[in-house]
C-alpha positions in Angstrom: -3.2 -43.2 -38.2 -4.1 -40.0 -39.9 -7.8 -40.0 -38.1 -6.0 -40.4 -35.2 -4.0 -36.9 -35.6 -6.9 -35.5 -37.3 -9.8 -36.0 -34.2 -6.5 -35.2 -31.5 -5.8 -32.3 -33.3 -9.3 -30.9 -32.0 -8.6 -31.4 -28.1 -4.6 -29.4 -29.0 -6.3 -26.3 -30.1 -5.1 -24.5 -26.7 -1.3 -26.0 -27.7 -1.7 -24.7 -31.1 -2.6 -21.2 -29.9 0.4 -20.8 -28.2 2.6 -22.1 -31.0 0.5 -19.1 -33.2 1.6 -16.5 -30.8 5.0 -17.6 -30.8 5.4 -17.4 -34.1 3.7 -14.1 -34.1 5.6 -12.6 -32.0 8.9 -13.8 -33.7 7.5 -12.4 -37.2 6.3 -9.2 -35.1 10.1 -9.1 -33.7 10.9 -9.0 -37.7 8.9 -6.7 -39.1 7.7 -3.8 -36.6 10.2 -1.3 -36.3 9.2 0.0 -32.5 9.1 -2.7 -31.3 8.5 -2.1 -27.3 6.1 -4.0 -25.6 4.9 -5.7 -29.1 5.9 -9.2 -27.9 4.1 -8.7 -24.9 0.8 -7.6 -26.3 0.5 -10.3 -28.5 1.6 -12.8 -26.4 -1.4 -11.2 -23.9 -3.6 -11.9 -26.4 -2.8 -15.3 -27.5 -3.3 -16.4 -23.7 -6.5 -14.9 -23.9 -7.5 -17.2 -26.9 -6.0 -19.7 -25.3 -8.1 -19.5 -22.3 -11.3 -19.2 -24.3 -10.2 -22.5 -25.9 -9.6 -24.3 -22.8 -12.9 -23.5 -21.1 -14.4 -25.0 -24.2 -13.0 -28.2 -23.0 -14.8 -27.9 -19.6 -16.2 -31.4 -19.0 -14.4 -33.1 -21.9 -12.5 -36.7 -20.4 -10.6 -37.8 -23.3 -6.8 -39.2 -24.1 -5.4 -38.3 -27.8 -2.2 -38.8 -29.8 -2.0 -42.6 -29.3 -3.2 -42.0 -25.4 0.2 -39.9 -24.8 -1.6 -36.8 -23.8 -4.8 -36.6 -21.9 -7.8 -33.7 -22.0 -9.8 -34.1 -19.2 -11.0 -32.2 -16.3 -7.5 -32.5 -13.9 -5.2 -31.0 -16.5 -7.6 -28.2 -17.7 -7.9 -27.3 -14.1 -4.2 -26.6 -14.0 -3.7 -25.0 -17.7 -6.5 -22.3 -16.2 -3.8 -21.6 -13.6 -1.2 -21.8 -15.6 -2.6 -19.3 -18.5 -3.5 -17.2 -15.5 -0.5 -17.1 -13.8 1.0 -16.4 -17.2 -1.4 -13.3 -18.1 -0.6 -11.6 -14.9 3.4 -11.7 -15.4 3.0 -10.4 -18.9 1.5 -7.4 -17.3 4.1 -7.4 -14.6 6.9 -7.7 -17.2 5.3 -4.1 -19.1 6.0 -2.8 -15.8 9.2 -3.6 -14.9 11.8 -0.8 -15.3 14.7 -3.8 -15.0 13.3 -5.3 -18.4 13.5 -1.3 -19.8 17.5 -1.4 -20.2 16.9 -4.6 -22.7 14.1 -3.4 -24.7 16.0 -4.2 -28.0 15.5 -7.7 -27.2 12.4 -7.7 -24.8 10.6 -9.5 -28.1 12.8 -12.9 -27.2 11.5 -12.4 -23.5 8.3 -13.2 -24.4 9.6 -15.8 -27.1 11.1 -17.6 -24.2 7.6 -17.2 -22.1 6.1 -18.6 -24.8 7.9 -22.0 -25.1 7.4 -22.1 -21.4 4.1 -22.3 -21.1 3.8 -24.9 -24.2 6.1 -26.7 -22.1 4.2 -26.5 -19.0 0.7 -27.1 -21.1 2.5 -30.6 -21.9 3.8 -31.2 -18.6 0.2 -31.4 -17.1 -1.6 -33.3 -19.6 1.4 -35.8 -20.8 0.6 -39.8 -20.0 4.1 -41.0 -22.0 7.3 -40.8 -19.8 9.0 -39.6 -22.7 6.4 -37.1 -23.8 7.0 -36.1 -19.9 10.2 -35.9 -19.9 10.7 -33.4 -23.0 7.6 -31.2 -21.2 9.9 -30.8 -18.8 13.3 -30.3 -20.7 11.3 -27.5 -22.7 10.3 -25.6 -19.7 13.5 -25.9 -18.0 15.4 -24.9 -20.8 13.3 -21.5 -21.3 13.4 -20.8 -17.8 17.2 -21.4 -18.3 17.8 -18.4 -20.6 14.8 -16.3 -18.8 17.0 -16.3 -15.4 20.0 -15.1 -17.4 18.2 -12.7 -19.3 19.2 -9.1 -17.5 23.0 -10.3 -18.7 24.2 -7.0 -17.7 24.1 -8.2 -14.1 26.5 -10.5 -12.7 24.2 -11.9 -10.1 21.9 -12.7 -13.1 24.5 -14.7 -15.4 25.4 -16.5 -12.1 21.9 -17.5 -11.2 21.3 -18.5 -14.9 24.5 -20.9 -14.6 23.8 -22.0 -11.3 20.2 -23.3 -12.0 21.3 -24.9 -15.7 24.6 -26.8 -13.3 21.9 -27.7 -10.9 19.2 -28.4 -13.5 21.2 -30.5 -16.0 22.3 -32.9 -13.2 18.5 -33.6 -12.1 17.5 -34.0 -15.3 20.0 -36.8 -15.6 19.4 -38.1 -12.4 15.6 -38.3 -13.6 16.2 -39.6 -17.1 18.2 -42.6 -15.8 15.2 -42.9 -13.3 12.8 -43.2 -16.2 14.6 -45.4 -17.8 15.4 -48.1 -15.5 11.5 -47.8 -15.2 11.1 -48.3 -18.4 13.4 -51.4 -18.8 11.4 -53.5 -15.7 8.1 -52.4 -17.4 8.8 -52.6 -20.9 6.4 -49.2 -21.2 6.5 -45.8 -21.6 2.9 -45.1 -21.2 1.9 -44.6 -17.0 -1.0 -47.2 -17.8 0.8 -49.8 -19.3 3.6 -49.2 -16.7 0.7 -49.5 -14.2 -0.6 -52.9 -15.4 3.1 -54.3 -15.9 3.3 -53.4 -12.1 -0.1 -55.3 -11.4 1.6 -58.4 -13.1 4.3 -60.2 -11.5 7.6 -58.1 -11.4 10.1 -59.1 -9.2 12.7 -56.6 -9.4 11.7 -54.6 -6.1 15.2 -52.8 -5.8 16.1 -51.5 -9.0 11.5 -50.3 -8.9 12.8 -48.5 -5.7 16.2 -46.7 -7.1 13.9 -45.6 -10.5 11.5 -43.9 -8.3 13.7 -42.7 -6.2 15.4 -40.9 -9.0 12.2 -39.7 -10.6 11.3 -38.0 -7.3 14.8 -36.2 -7.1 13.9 -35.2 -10.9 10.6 -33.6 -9.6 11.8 -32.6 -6.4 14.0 -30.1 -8.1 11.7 -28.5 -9.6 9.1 -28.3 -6.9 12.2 -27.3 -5.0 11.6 -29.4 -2.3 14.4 -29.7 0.3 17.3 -31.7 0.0 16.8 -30.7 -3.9 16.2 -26.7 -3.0 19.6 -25.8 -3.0 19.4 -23.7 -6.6 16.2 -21.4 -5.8 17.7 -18.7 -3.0 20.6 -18.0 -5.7 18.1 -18.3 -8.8 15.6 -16.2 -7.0 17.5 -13.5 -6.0 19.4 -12.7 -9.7 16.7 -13.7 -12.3 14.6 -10.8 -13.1 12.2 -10.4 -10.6 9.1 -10.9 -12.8 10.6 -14.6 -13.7 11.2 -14.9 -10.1 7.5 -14.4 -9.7 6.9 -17.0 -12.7 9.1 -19.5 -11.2 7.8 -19.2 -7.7 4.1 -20.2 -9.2 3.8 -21.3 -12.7 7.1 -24.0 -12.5 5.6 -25.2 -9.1 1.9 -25.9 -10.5 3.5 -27.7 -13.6 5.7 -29.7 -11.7 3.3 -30.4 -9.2 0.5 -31.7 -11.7 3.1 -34.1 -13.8 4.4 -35.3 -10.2 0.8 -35.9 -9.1 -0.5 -37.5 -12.7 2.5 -39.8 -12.7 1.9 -41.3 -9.2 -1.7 -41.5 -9.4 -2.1 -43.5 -12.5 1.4 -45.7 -12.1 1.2 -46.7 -8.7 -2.8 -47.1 -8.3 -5.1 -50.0 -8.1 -7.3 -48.9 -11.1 -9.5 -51.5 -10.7 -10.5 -50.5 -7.1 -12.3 -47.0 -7.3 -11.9 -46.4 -3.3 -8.9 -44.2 -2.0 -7.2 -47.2 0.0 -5.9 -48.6 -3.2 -3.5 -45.9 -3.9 0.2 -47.1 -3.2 -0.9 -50.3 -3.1 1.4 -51.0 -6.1 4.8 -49.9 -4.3 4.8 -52.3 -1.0 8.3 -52.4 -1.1 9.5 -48.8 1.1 6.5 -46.4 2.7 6.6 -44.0 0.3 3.9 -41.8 1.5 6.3 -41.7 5.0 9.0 -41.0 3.0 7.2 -37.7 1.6 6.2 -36.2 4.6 10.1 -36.4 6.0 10.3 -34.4 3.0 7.4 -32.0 3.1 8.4 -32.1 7.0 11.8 -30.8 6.0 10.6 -28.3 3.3 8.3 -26.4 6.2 11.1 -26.6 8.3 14.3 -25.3 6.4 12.4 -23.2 4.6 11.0 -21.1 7.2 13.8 -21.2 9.8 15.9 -20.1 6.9 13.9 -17.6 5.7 14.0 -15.8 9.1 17.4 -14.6 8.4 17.1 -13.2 5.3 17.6 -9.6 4.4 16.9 -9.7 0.8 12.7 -9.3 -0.1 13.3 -12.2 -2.6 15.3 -15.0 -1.0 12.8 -14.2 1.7 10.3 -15.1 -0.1 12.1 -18.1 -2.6 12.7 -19.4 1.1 8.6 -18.8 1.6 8.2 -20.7 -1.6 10.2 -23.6 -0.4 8.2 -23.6 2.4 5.0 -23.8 0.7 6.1 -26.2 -1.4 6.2 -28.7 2.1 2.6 -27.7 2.5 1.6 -28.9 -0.4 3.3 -31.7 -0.1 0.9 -32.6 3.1 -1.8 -33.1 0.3 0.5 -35.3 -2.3 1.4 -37.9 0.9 -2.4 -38.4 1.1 -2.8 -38.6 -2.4 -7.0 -39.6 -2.3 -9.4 -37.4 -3.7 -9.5 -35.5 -0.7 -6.0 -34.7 -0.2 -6.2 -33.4 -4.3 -8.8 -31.0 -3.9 -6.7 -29.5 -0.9 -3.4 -29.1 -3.0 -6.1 -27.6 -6.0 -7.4 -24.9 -3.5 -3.9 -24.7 -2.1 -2.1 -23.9 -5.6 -5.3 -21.2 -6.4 -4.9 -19.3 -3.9 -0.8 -19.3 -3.8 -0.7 -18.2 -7.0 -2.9 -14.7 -6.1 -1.3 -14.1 -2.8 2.4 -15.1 -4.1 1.9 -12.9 -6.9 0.8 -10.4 -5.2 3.8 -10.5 -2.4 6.3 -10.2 -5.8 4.7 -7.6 -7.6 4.5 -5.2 -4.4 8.3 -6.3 -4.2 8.7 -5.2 -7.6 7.0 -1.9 -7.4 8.8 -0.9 -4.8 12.1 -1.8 -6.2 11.1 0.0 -9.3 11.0 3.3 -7.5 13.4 2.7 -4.7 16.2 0.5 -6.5 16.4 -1.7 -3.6 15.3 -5.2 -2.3 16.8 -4.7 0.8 13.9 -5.3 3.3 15.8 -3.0 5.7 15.4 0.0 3.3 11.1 -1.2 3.4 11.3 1.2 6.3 8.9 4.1 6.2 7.6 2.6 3.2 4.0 2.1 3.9 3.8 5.9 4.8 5.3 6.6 1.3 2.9 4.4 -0.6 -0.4 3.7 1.7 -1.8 1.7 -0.8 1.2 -0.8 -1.9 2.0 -1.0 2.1 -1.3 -2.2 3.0 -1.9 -5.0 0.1 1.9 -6.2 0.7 0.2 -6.4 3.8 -2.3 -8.5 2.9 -0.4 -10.8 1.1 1.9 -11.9 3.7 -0.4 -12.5 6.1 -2.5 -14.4 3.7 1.2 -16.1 3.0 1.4 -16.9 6.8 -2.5 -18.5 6.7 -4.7 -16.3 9.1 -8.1 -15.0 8.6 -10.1 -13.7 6.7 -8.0 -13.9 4.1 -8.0 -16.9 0.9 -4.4 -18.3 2.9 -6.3 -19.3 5.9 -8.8 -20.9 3.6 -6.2 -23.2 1.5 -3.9 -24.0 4.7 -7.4 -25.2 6.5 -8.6 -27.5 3.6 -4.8 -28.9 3.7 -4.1 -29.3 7.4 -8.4 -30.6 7.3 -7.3 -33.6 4.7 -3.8 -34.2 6.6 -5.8 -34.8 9.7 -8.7 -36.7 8.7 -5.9 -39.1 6.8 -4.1 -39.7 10.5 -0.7 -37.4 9.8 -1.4 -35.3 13.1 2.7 -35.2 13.5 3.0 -33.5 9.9 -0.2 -31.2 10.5 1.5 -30.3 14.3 5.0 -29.4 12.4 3.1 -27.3 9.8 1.6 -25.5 12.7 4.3 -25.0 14.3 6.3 -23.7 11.2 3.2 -21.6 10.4 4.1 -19.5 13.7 7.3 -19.2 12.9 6.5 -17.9 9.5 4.9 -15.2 10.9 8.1 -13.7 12.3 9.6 -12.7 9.2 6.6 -11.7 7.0 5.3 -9.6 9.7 9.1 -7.5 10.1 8.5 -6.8 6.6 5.0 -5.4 7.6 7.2 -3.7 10.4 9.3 -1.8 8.7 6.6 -0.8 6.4 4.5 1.0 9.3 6.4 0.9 12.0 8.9 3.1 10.7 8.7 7.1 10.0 10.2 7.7 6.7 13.7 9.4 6.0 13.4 13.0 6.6 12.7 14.6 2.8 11.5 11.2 1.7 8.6 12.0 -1.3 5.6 10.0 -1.6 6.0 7.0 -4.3 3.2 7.2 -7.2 2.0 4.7 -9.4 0.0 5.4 -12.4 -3.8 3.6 -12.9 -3.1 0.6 -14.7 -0.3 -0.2 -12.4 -3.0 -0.2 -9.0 -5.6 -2.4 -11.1 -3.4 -5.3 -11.4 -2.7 -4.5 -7.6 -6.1 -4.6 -7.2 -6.6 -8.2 -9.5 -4.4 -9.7 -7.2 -5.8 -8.0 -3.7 -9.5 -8.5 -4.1 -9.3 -12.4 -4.6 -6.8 -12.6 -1.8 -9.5 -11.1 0.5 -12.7 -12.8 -1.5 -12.0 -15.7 -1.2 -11.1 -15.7 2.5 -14.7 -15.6 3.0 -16.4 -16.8 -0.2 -15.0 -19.9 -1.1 -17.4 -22.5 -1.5 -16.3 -21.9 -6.0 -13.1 -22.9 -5.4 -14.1 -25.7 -3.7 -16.5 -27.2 -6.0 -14.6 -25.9 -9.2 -11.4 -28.1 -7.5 -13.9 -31.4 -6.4 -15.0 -31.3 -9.8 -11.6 -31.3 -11.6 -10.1 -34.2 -8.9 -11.1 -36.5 -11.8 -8.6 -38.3 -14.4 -8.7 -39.8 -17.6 -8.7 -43.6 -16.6 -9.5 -43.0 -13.0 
């Protein structure tokens, strides 16, 4: 037993790097009188030590902790994103002038960050229903008090009480899912859930209800429509640099745990082709059943975003949207349809990043989100109006930007796998997308701006995150052949 620990303690040096920083940053909180951005400097840096440790794990394929948590390839692709995702918010959150009016307690901000991402870390790499199910508890219940955090506003402590209402009851809805699972299986582990499915289990109804429940679980937190109901409202009055963390880092989490759990349960592992996956759940067409709900995600979420006069329910709406186009990848589910979601998720989380820290700058100096009051704005700020730009028609999916690239590989795997009616309605949708990222665009340019109106500045370090975020957007729209081999190498699973 204590080998075990001992030689899994190894593969959890990432884990145990953000625990450090946590605790660092509460003993900073203690001790350093200034405090300001403290919190957020070292939490910077633990990420960064984090992310050295993971890229030591390139390669490894291993399971640890009594085979509840798995290293290997598929989970350190996502904890890259993750950490990434996380470094860039950090430096949006120094930024923010909203945060500035709660600097006495901007240290439990990044507390809160913290146990997030240790959530999230679990969430991609857990094999134990139970382990997954407190991955997720943790990162919902940080996110929880990080919606709520700007108190002061009343949209804020209505978004935060909104998303825990909403949150608690999915959770519930999931747990109960998990554990009717658990009772026909007799397993909390996905591969002995997976064999007790090979066997002879004849309880095809209540099999049906549990997943059903799981998927409402998940579902939530992918926001995926009929369970999207919380994210307008949560978008709109949590900060807007958790906005921006929800809108990516949430999504890959909840995406990888959704994806790991499905694989590995519901595969054939014995037969290495790409047929045998669903072969284990005969009972309903489950991969029919996801694209009426990726179907309905494109849908709603673009026609809705349409009429949106708010910069970020336009975009939560966006988000729900992408969320159905990456759910054309998870109804596939082979190898091919993975490395599409993989180049999907890399890419979102540049361009989507991009779209809310533009949003952010520009409510910073204007004290707006009102896209209506975006008018003139590209005249006042040449360089913030031409990136936003960028980033929302990368959003939309043309050329020659990275968006084109990830909604190619997507639509590419959809058809090759026969779902032309899905890859038609994301077409479709795609079109109408363009309607309300390009009045944004409008406004910006199209627009002279208000007689007297001074030009907006930004200091240095404020344009070289802009430019982090740009250059990608626009590299990768005609240089991608890394991402695709970095996402074709990291398809693989432990026990796959």
């Amino acid at each position: 037993m204590v080998d075990n620990i001992l030689n899994s303690i190894i593969h959890f040096y990432p884990e145990i790097a953000i625990v450090v920083t946590l605790c660092g940053i509460i003993v900073a909180d203690l001790f350093v009188k200034r405090k300001g951005h403290t919190g957020g400097v070292i939490l910077f840096g633990g990420m960064v030590v984090t992310a050295v440790l993971l890229l030591v794990q390139t390669g490894w394929n291993n399971s640890v902790f009594y085979e509840m948590i798995a290293v290997d390839p598929f989970a350190l692709y996502f904890k890259l994103l993750l950490t990434l995702a996380t470094l860039f918010v950090i430096l949006f959150s120094m930024k923010s002038r909203e945060l500035d009016e709660y600097s006495n307690r901007i240290s439990e901000y990044y507390m809160l960050m913290a146990g997030m991402i240790l959530g999230m870390f679990l969430m991609v790499s857990s094999t134990n229903l139970l382990l997954m199910y407190l991955a997720f508890e943790m990162t919902s219940i940080s996110s929880y008090v990080l919606v709520g955090f700007t108190k002061k506003s009343d949209k804020s402590s209505e978004a935060s009480m909104k998303y825990i209402i909403y949150g608690a009851v999915a959770s519930g809805i999931m747990i109960y899912g998990i554990s009717l699972l658990v009772g026909l299986t007799g397993a909390t582990d996905i591969y002995a859930v997976n064999m007790a499915l090979a066997g002879d289990l004849n309880q095809p109804l209540l099999l049906t209800i549990s997943i059903i429940m799981i998927i409402a679980g998940l579902g939530f937190k992918l926001a995926l429509v009929p369970f999207h109901f919380w994210a307008p409202d949560v978008y709109e009055g949590a900060p807007i640099t958790i906005t921006a963390y929800l809108s990516v880092a949430s999504k890959i989490a909840a995406l990888a745990m959704t994806i790991r759990f499905f694989r590995i349960s519901f595969s054939d592992l014995s037969v290495a082709d790409d047929g045998a996956i669903w072969s284990m759940l005969d009972v309903l067409n489950w991969n029919v059943i996801l694209a009426v709900l990726a179907a309905l995600a494109m849908v709603v979420g673009n026609l809705t975003a349409l009429r949106q006069d708010n910069i970020k329910r336009m975009l939560a709406y966006s988000s729900i949207a992408h969320a159905g186009y990456i759910m054309m990848g998870f109804v596939i589910l082979t190898n091919e349809g993975l490395s599409a979601i993989m180049i999907y998720v890399f890419v979102y989380l540049f361009m989507n990043l991009g779209a809310f820290y533009v949003a952010m700058l520009f409510s910073n100096q204007t004290g707006t989100e009102s896209i209506e009051k975006y008018k003139g704005l590209g005249h006042r700020a040449p360089l913030m109006g031409v990136s936003m730009t960028v980033f929302l028609v990368a959003l939309t999916g043309f050329p020659p930007t990275a968006g084109f690239i990830a909604k190619l590989y997507i639509f590419g795997a959809a058809i090759s796998a026969g779902w032309f009616w899905l890859v038609l309605i994301a077409g479709i949708t795609t079109v109408v997308s363009l309607f309300y990222y390009i009045r944004v665009v409008r406004n910006m340019f199209f627009y002279k701006p208000e007689e007297g109106a001074e030009k907006l500045e930004f200091d240095a370090g404020t344009k070289i995150i802009l430019l982090l975020l740009l250059i990608p957007t626009l590299l990768f729209g005609v240089y991608f052949t890394p991402i695709f081999e970095m996402a074709r190498e990291s398809v693989q699973m432990f026990g796959m």
